[in-house]
C-alpha positions as CSV (number, residue, x, y, z in Angstrom):
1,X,17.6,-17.6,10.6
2,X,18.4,-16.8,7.1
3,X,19.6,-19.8,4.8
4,X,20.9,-20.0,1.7
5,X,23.1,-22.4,-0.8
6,X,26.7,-21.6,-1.4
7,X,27.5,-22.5,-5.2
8,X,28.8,-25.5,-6.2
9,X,31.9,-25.4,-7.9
10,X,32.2,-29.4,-8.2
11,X,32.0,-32.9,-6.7
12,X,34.5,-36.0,-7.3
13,X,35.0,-39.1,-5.1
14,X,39.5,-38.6,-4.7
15,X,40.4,-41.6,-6.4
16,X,42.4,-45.0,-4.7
17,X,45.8,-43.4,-3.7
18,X,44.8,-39.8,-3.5
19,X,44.0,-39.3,0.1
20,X,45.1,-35.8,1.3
21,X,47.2,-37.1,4.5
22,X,49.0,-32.6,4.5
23,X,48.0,-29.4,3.0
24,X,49.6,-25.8,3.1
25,X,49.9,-22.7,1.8
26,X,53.0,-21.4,-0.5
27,X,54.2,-18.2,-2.3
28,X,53.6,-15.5,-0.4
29,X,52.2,-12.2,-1.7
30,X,51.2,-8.6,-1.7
31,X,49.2,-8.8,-4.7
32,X,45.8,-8.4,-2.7
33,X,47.1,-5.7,0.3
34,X,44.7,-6.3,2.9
35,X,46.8,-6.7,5.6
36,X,43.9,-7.7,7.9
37,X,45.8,-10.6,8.8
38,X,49.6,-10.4,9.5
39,X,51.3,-12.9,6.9
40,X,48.2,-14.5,5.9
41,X,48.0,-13.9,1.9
42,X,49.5,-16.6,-0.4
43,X,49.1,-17.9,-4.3
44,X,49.5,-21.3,-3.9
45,X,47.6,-24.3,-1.8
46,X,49.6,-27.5,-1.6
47,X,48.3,-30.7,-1.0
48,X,50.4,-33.4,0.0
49,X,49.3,-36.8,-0.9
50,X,49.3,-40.5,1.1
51,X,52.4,-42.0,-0.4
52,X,54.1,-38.5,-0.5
53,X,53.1,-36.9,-3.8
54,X,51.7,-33.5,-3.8
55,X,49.3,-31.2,-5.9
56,X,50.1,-27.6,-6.0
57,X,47.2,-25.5,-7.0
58,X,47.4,-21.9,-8.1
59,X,44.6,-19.0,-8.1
60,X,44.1,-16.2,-10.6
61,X,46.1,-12.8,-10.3
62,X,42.9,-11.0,-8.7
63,X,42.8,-13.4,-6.2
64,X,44.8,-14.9,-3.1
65,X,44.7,-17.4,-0.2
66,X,44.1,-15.4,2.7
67,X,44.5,-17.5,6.2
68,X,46.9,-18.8,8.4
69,X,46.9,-22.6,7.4
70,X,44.3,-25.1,5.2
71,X,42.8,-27.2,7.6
72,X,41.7,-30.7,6.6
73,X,38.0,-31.8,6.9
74,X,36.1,-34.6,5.8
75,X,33.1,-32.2,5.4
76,X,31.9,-34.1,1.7
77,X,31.2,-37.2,3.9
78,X,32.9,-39.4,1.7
79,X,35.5,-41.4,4.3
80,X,38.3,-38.9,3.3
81,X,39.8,-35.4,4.5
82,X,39.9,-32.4,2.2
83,X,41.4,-28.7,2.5
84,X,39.1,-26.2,4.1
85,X,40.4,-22.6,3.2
86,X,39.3,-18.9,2.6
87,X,39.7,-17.1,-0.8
88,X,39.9,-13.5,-1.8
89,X,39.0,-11.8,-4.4
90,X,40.1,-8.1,-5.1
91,X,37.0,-6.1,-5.8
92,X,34.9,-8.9,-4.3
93,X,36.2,-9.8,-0.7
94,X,36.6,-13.6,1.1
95,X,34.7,-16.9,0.6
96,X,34.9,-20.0,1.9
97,X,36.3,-22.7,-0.4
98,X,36.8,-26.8,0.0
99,X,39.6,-28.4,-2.0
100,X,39.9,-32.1,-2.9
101,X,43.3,-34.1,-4.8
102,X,41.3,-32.7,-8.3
103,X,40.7,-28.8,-7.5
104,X,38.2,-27.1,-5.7
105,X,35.3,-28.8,-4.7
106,X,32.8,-26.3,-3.9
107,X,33.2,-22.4,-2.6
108,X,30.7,-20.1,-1.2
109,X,29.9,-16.6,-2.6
110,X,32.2,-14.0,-2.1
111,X,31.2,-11.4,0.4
112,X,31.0,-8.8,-1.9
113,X,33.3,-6.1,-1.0
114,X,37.4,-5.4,-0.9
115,X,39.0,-6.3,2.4
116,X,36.2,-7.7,3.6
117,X,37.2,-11.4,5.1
118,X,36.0,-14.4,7.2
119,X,37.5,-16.1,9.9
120,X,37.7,-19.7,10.3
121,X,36.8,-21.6,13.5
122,X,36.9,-25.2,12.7
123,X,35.1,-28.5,11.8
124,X,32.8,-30.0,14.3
125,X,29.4,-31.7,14.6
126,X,26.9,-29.4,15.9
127,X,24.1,-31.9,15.7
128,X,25.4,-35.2,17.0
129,X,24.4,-36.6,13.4
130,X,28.0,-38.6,12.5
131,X,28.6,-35.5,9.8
132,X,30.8,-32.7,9.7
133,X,29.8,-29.1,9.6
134,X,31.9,-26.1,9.6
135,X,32.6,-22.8,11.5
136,X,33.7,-19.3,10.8
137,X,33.4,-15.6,11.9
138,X,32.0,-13.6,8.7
139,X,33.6,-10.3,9.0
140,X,35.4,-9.9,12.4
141,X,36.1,-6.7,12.8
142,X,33.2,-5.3,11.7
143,X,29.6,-6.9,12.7
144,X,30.8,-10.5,13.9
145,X,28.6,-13.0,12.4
146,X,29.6,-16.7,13.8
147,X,28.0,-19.0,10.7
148,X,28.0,-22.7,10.9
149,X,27.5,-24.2,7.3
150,X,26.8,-27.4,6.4
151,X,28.2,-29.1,2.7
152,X,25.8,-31.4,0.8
153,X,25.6,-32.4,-2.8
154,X,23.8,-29.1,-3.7
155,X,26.6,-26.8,-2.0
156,X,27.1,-25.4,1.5
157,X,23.8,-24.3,3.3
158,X,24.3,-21.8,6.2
159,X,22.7,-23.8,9.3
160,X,22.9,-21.0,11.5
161,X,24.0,-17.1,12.5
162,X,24.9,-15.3,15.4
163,X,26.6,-11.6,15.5
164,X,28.8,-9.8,17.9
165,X,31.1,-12.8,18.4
166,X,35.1,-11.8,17.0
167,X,37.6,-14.5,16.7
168,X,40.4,-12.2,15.1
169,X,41.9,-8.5,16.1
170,X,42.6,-6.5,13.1
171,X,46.3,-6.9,11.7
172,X,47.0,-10.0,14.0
173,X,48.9,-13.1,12.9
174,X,46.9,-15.2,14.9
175,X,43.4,-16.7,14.4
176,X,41.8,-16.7,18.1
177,X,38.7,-18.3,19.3
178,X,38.4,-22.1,18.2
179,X,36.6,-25.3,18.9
180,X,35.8,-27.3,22.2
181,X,35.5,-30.9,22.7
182,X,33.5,-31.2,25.4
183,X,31.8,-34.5,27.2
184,X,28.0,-33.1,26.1
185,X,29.2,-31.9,22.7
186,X,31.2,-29.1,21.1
187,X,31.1,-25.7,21.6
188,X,32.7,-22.3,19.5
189,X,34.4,-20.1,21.4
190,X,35.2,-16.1,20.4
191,X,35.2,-13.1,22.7
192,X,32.2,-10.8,22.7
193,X,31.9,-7.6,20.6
194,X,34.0,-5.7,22.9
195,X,36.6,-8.1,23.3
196,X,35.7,-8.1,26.9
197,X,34.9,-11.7,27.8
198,X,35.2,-15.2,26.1
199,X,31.8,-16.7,24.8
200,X,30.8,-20.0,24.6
201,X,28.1,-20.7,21.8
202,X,26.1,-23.6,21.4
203,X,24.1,-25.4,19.1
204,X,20.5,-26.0,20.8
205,X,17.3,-26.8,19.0
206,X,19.3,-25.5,15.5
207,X,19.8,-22.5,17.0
208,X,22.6,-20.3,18.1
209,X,22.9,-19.7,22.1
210,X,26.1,-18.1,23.7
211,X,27.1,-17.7,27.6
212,X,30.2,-15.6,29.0
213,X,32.9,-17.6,30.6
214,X,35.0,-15.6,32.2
215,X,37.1,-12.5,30.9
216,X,39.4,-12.1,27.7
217,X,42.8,-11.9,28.6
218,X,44.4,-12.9,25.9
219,X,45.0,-15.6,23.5
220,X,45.5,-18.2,26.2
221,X,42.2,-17.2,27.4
222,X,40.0,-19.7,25.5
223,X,42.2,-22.6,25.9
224,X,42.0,-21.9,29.8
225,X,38.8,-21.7,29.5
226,X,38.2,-25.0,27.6
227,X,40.0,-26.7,29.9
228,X,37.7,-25.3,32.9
229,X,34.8,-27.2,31.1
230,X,36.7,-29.9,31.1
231,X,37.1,-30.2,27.0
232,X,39.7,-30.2,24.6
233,X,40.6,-27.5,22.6
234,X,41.3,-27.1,19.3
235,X,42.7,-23.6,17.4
236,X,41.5,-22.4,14.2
């Protein structure tokens, strides 16, 4: 299992009043041209504040928003949500990035390469342990790799990897795949490599381990099969 910290940007307990109750993306824009997801590239985050005041946050010229929606976490552990979200860079690809009421909090390291982007999943606890962690499918049309990553005061530590397991078909609006809540924990589900059937991966023993459900027939597919467990299901 390879592990390794994600750099920490910074750290800041949101003051009284500052509690991100909203957050989304604004300004649309072809400045980055992927295209890898339908829609999905913006300049601006927006976070809208308890008591209705918003902070609108903008990114550098060689670098965009790419994802459908922020999606609010308390993965800090500090009582209090913040934006989860994927940045691009142009020559360097997508991170992972978590914003708080005072800017970014921490981000992970790029991948490396243009038009190469992650996936989100969603925040759930693997572990049972009260805390948040975090998942997301590191380049999905290419190699797959489902990465669960934990945030502490030193950055974001990858917990765990798993490849072959998609969550997004090239050029699609929509982020498939997403989190189950199920009586004996949650479970990640994605299709398998071939897009063939949906997988169910759990955390056991700090490892990865996935099972086929049933076949992929579309996006409905894992909330049919969430429901089968008997669990809710959440989309990314």
């Amino acid at each position: 299992m390879q592990r390794f910290a994600l750099a920490l940007a910074m750290f800041a307990t949101p003051a009284l009043g500052e509690t991100i109750v909203s957050a989304r993306y604004d300004a649309p824009t072809a400045r980055y041209g992927h295209g890898a997801l339908a829609g999905g590239e913006w300049a601006e985050l927006v976070l809208v504040l308890e008591g209705g005041g918003e902070r609108r946050f903008g990114l550098p010229a060689d670098m965009v928003f790419e994802d459908v929606a922020p999606r609010l976490a308390d993965l800090t552990g500090d009582g209090v949500a913040e934006a989860v979200v994927v940045e691009s860079e142009v020559a360097k690809g997508a991170r992972l990035a978590i914003w708080g009421p005072e800017g970014r909090i921490a981000a992970g390291p790029f991948i490396g390469t243009s038009h190469r982007w992650l996936a989100p999943l969603g925040a759930l606890d693997v572990d049972g342990d009260g805390r948040l962690e975090f998942a997301y499918v590191l380049r999905p049309h290419l190699d797959a790799v489902l990465s669960v990553v934990r945030f502490d005061r030193q950055g974001l530590v990858v917990l765990a990897e798993s490849g072959g397991l998609p969550s997004h078909q090239y050029r699609s609006a929509v982020l498939e795949g997403g989190i189950a809540a199920c009586p004996d924990g949650p479970v990640m589900l994605t299709a398998d490599s071939t897009w063939a059937q949906v997988m169910a991966t759990r955390w056991v023993d700090g490892a990865l381990q996935s099972a086929a459900l049933g076949r992929y027939r579309g996006p409905e597919s894992f909330a049919e099969a969430a429901a089968a467990m008997g669990c809710t299901f959440s989309v990314p």
